[in-house]
Backbone bond lengths (Angstrom), bond angles and torsions (degrees), N, CA, C in turn:
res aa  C-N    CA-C-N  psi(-1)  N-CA   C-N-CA  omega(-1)  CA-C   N-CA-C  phi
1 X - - - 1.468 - - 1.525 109.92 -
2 X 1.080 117.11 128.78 1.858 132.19 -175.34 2.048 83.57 -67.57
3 X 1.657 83.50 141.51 1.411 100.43 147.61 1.297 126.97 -58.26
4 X 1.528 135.19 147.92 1.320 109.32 158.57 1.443 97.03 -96.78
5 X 1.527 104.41 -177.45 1.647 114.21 178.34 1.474 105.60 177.68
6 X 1.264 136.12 160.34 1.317 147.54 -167.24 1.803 105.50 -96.07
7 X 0.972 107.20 163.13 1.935 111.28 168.41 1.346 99.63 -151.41
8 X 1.427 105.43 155.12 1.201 125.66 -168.19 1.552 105.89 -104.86
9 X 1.537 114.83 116.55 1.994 107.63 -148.15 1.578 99.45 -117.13
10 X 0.985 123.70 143.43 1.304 120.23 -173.44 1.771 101.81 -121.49
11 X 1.759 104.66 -39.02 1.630 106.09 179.69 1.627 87.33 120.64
12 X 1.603 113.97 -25.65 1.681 81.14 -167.00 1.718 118.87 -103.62
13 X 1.029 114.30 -122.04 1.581 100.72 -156.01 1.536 98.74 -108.92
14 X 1.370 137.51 -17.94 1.238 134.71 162.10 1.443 112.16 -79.96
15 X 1.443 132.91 -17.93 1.569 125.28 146.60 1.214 115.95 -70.08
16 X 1.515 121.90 -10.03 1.596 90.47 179.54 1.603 102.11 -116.90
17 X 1.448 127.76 -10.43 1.997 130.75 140.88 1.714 102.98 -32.56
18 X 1.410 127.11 -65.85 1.172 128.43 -178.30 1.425 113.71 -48.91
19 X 1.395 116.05 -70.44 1.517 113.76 172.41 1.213 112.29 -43.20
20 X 1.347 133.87 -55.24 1.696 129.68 -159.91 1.984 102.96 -67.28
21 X 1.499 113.77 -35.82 1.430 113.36 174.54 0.969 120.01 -86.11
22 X 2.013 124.40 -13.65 1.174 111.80 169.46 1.823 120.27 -83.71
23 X 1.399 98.96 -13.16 1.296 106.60 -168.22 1.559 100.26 -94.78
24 X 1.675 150.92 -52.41 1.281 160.61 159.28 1.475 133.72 -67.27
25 X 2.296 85.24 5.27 1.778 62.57 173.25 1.750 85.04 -153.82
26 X 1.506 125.05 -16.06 1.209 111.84 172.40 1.671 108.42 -105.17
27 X 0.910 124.89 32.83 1.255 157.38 -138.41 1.951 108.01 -23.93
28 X 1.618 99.66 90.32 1.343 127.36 -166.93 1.289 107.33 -107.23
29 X 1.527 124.95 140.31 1.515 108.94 169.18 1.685 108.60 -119.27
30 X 1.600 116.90 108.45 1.598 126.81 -142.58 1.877 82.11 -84.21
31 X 1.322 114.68 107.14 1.723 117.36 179.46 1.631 97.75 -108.72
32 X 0.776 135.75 13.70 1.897 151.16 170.82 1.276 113.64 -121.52
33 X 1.229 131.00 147.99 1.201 145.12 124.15 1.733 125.84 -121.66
34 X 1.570 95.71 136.05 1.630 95.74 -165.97 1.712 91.31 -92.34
35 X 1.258 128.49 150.66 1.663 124.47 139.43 1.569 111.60 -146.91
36 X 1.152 82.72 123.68 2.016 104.08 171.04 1.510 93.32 -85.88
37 X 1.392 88.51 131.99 1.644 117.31 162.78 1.775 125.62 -165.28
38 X 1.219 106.47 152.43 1.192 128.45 175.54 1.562 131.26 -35.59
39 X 1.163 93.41 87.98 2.000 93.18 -144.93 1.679 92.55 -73.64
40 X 1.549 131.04 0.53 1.797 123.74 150.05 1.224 115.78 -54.81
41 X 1.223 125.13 -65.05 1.425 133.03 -177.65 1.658 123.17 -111.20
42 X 1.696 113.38 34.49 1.395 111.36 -175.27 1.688 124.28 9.39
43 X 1.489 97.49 48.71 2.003 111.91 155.95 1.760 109.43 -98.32
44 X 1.273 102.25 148.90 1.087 100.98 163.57 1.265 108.05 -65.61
45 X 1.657 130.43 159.88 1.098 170.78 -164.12 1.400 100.93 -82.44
46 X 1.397 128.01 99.62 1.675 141.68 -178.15 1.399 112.28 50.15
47 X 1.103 118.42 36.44 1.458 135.47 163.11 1.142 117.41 -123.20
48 X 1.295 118.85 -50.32 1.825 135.45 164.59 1.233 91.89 76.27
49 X 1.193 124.71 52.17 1.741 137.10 160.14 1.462 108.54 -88.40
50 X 1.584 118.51 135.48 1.540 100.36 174.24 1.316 111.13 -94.38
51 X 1.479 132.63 154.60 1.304 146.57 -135.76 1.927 92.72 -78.80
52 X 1.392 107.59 -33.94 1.203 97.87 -160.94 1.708 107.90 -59.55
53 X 1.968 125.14 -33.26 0.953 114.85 159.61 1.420 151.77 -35.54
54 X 1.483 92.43 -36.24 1.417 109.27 -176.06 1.309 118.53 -82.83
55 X 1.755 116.26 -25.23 1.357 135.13 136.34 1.464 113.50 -8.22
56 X 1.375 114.44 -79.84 1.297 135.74 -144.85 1.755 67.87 -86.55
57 X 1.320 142.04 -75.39 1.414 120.24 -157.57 1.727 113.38 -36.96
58 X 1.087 94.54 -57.81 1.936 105.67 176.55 1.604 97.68 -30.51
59 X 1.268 102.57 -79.88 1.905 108.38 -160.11 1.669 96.49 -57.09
60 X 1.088 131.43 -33.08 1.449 111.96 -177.99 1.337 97.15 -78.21
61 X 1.400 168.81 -16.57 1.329 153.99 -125.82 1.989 89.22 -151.75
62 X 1.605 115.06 12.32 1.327 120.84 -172.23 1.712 125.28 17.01
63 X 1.708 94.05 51.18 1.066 101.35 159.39 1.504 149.64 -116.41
64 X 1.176 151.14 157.38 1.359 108.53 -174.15 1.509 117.79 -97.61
65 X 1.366 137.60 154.28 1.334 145.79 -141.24 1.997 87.47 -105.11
66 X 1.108 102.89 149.24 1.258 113.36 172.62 1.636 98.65 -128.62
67 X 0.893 135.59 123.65 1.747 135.88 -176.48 1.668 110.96 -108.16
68 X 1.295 94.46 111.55 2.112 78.96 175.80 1.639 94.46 -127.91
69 X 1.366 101.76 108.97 1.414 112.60 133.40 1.380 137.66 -14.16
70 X 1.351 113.63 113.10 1.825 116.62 -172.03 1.431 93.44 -117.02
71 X 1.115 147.90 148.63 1.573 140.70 129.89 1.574 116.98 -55.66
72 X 1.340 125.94 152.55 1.754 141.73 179.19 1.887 81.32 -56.49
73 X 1.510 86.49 145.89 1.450 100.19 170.24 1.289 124.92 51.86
74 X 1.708 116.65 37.84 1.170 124.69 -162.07 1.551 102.27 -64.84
75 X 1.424 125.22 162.98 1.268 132.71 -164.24 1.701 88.37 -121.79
76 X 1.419 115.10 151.77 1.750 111.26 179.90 1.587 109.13 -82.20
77 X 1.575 114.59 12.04 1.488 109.57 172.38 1.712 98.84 -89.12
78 X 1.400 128.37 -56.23 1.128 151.90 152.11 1.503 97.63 -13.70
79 X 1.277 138.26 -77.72 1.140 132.88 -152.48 1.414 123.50 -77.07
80 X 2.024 107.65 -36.99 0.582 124.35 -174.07 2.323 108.98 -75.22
81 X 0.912 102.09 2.53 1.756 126.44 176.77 1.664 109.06 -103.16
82 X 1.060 107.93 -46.41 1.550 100.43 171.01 1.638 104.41 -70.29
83 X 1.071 121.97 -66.58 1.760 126.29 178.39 1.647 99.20 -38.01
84 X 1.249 127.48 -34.11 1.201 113.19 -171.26 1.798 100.81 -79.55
85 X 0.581 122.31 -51.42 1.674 125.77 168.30 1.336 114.23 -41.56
86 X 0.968 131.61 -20.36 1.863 147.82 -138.35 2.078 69.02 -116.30
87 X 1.451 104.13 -92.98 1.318 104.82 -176.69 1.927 125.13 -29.90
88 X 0.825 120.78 -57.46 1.489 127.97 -176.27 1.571 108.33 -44.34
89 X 1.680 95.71 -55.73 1.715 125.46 164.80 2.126 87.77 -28.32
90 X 1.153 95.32 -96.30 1.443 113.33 -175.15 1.993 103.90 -42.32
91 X 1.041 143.03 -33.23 1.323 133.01 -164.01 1.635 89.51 -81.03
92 X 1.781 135.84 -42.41 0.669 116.86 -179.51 1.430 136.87 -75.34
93 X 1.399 100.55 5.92 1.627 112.34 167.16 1.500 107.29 -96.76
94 X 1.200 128.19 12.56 1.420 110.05 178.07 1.320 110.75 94.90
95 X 1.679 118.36 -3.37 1.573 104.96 -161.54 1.568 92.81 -98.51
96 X 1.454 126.00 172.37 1.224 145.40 -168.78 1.728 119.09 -160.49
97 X 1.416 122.96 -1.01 0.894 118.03 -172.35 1.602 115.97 -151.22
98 X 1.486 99.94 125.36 1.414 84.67 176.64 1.578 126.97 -137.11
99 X 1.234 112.71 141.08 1.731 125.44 -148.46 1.943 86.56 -87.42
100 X 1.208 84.37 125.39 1.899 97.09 166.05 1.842 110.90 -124.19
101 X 1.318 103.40 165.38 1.339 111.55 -169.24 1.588 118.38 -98.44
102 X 1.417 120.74 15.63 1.141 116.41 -177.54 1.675 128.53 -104.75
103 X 1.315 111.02 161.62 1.339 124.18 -140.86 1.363 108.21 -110.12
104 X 1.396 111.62 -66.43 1.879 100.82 173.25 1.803 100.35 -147.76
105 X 1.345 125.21 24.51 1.194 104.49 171.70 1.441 130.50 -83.22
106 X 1.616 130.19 83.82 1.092 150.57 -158.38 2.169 92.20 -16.02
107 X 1.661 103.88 -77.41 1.290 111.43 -139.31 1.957 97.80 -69.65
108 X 1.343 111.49 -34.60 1.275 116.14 177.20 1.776 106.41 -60.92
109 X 1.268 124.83 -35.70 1.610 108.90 165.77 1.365 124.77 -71.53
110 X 1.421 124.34 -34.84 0.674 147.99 177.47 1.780 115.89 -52.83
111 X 1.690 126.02 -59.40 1.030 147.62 105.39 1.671 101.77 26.63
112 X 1.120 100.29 -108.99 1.542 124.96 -173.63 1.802 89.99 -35.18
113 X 1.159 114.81 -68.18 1.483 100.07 -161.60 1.500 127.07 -68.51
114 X 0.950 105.74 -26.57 1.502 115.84 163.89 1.616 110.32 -53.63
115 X 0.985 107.00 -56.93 1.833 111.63 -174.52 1.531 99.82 -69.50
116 X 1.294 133.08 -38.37 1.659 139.21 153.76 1.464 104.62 -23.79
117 X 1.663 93.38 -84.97 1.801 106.74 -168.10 1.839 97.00 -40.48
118 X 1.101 152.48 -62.44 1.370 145.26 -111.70 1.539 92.52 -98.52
119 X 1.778 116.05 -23.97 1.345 99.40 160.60 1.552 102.35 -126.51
120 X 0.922 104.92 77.61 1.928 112.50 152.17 1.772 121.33 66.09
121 X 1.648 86.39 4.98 1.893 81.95 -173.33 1.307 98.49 -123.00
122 X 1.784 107.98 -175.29 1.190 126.88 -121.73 1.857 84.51 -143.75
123 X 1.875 108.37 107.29 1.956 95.69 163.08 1.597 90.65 -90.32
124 X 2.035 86.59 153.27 1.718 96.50 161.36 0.990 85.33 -138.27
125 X 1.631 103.48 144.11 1.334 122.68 176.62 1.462 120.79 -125.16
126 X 1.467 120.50 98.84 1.503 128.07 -172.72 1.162 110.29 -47.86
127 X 1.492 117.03 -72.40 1.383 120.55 170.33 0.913 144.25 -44.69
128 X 1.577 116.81 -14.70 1.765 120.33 -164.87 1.830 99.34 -64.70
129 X 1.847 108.49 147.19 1.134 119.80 170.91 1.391 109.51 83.74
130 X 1.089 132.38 -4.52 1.407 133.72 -163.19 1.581 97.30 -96.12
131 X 1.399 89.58 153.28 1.306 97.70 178.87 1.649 130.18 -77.84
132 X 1.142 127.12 122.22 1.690 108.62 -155.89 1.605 108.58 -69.29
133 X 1.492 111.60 -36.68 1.796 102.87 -178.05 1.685 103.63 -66.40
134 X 1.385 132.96 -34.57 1.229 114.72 161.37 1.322 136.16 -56.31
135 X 1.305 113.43 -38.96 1.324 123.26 162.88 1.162 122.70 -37.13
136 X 1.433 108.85 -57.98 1.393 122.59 -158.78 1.697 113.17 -87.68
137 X 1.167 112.52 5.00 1.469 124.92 -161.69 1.519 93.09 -129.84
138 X 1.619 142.87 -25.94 0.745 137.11 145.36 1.649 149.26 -41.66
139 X 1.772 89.22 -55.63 1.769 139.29 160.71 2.053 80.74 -41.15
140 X 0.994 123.74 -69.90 1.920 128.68 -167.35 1.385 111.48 -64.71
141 X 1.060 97.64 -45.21 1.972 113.40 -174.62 1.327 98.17 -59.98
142 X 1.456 119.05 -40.43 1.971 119.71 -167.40 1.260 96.07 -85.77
143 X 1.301 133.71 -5.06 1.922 117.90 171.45 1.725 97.84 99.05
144 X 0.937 113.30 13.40 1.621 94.09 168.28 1.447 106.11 -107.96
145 X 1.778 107.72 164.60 1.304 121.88 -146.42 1.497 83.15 -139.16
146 X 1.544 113.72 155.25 1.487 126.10 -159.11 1.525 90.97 -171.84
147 X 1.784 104.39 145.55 1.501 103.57 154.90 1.391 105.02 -131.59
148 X 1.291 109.11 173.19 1.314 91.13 170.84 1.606 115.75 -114.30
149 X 1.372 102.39 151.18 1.590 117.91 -140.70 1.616 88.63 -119.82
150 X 1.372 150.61 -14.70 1.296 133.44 -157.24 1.886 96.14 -160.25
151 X 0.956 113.99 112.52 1.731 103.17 161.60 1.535 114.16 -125.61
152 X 1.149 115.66 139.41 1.607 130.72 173.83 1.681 97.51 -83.14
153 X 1.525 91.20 115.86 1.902 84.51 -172.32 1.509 104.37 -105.44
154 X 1.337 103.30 23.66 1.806 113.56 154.72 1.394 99.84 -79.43
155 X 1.282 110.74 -57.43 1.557 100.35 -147.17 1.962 94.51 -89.67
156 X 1.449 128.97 -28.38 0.858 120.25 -157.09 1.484 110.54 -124.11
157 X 1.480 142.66 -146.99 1.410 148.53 168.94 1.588 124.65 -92.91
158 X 1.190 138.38 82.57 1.010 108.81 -166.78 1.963 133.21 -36.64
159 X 1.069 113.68 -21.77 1.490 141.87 -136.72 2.085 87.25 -85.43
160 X 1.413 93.15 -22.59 1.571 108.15 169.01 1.543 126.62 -60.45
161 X 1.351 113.08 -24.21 1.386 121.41 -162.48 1.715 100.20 -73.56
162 X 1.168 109.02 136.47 1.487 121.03 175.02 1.233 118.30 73.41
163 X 1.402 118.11 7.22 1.592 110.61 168.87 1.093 121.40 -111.93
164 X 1.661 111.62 160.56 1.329 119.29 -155.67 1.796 106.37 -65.46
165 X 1.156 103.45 161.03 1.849 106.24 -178.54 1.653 90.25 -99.59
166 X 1.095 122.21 105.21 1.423 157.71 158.72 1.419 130.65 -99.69
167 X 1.099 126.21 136.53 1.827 120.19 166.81 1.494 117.82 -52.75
168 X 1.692 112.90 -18.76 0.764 99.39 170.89 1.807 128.94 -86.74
169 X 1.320 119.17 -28.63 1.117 139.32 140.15 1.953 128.29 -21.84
170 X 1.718 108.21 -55.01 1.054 119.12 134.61 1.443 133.43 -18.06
171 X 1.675 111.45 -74.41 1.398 119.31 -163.47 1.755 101.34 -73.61
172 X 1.209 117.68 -25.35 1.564 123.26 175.03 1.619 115.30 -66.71
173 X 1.706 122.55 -31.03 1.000 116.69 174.96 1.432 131.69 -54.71
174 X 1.293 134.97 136.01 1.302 136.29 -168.21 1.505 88.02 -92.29
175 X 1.653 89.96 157.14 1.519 123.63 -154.00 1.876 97.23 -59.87
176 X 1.193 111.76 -40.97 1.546 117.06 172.52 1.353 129.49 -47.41
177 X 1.687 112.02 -39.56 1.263 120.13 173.12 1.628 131.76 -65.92
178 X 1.112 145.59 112.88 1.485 137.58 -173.89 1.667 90.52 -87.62
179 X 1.730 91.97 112.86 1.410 110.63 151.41 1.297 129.79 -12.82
180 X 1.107 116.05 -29.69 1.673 119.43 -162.28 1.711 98.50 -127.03
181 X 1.670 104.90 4.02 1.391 106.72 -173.48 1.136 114.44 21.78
182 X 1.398 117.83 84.15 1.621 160.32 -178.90 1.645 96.77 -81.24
183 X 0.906 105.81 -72.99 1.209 120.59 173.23 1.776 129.70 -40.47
184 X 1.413 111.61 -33.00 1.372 142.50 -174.96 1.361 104.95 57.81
185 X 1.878 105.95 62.94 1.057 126.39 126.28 1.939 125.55 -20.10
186 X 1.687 73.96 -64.53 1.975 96.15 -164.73 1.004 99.68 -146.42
187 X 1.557 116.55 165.61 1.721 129.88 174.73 1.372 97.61 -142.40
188 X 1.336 91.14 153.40 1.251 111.47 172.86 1.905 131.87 -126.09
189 X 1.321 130.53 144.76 0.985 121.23 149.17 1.641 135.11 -99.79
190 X 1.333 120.23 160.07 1.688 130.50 -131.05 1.484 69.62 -110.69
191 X 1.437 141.13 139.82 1.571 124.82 145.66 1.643 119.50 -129.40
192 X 1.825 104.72 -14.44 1.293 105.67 169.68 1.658 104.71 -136.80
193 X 1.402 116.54 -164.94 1.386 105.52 -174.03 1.582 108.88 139.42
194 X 1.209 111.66 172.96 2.061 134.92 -176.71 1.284 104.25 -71.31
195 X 1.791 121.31 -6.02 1.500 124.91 -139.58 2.166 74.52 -109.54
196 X 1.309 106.21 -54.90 1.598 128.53 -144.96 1.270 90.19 -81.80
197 X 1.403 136.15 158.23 1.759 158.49 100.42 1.096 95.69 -15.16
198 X 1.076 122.05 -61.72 1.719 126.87 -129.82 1.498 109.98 -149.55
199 X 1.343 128.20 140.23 1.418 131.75 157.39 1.866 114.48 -53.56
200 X 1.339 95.73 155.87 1.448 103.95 -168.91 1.387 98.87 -120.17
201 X 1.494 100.04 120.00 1.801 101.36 -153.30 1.555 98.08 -117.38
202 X 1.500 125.10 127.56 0.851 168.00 -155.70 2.001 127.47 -157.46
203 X 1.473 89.91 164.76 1.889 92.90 178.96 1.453 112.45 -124.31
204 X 1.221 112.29 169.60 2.024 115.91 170.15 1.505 92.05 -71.32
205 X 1.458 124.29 147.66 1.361 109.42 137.36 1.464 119.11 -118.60
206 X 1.206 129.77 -92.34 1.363 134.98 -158.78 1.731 95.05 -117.76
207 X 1.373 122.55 137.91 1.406 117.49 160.81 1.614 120.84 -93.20
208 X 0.754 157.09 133.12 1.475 159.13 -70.40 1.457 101.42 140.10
209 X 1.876 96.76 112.33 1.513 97.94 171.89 1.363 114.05 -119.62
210 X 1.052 123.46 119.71 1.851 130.31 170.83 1.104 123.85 -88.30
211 X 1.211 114.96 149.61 1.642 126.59 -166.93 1.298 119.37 27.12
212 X 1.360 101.01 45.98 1.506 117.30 160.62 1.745 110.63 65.93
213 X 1.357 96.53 8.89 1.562 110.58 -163.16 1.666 113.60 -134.45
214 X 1.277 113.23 -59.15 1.849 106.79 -170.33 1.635 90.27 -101.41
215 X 1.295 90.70 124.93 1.502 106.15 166.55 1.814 127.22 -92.43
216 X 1.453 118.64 87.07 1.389 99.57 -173.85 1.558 118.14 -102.98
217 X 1.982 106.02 162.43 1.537 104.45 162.48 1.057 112.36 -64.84
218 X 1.356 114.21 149.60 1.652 103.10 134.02 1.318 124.04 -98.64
219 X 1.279 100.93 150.17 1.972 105.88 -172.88 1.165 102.94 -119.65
220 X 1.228 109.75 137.29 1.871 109.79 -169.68 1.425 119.60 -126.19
221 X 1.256 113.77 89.06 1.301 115.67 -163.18 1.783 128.95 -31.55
222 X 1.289 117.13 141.32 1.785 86.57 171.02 1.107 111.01 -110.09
């Protein structure tokens, strides 16, 4: 019998690498999903996905959605108080553990577990140590489909926004960018894949740049 355990879901393509290895190969059964978002404009939180997508990700991935509310300009006292609510939520189901999507950023795991330990749970991290061009060439090889939904046009190209995450996409990235934008270069959303039944059908809308810096789509469900 699979463990159950919670994951922390964002929609994009390193939440759904985590799910597919936590579920087929450390053999987990993910009955949670957490997503922080922007309780002004119900987007996820540096993705600028609207919630209703991530909706439709939940019910295809038959899980149930846990939603926590952040305010704009959340402060890490602020956040770290909603997550605690999010958790308790989850302790009273029995859950204790929760699967995140990150890869090698020392202080951001690090982070997470500390605020874990202080109430009683447990991060696992599928991905940690992995190599990101494998990852990310893998993530394509297994049939899932991603666009990208958010670019930091400090760190990355704008010219990136709204296209599909491809090898070919890949070979265009400059040497600065981590493939798996580790860094949050870029984000992405997950819409088909090994994970889904079904494609998650949606449109382009308008690109939209904030603070003079993250440029996002909008995707508009149909």
């Amino acid at each position: 019998m699979k463990k159950g355990v919670a994951q922390a879901w964002s929609g994009g393509k390193d939440s759904a690498m985590a799910h597919y290895i936590a579920s087929s190969q450390m053999h987990l059964h993910v009955e949670r999903l957490l997503t922080t978002y922007n309780e002004s404009n119900n987007r996820v939180s540096m993705h600028g996905v609207r919630l209703e997508l991530i909706e439709r990700q939940a019910e295809m991935l038959g899980a149930r959605l846990l939603k926590i509310p952040l305010p704009p300009n959340c402060s890490n006292e602020k956040y770290e108080e909603r997550m605690m609510w999010a958790l308790l939520s989850l302790e009273r189901e029995g859950i204790r553990d929760i699967v995140f999507g990150d890869i090698f950023l020392e202080d951001v795991r690090r982070y997470r577990e500390e605020n874990l330990a202080r109430a009683g749970f447990r991060g696992l991290f599928p991905l940690w140590g992995r190599d990101t061009w494998g990852l990310a060439r893998q993530f394509i090889k297994l049939g899932f489909k991603a666009l990208i939904c958010c670019v930091d046009t400090q760190q990355a190209p704008a010219e990136l926004i709204g296209r599909e995450y491809s090898l070919e996409l890949l070979e265009e990235l400059p040497p600065s960018v981590d493939p798996c934008g580790e860094r949050g270069e870029f984000h992405t959303f997950v819409y088909d894949g090994p994970l889904f039944p079904d494609s998650i059908q949606f449109r382009r809308g308008r690109a939209v740049l904030r603070d003079k810096r993250f440029l996002f789509m909008d995707l508009i469900p149909w």
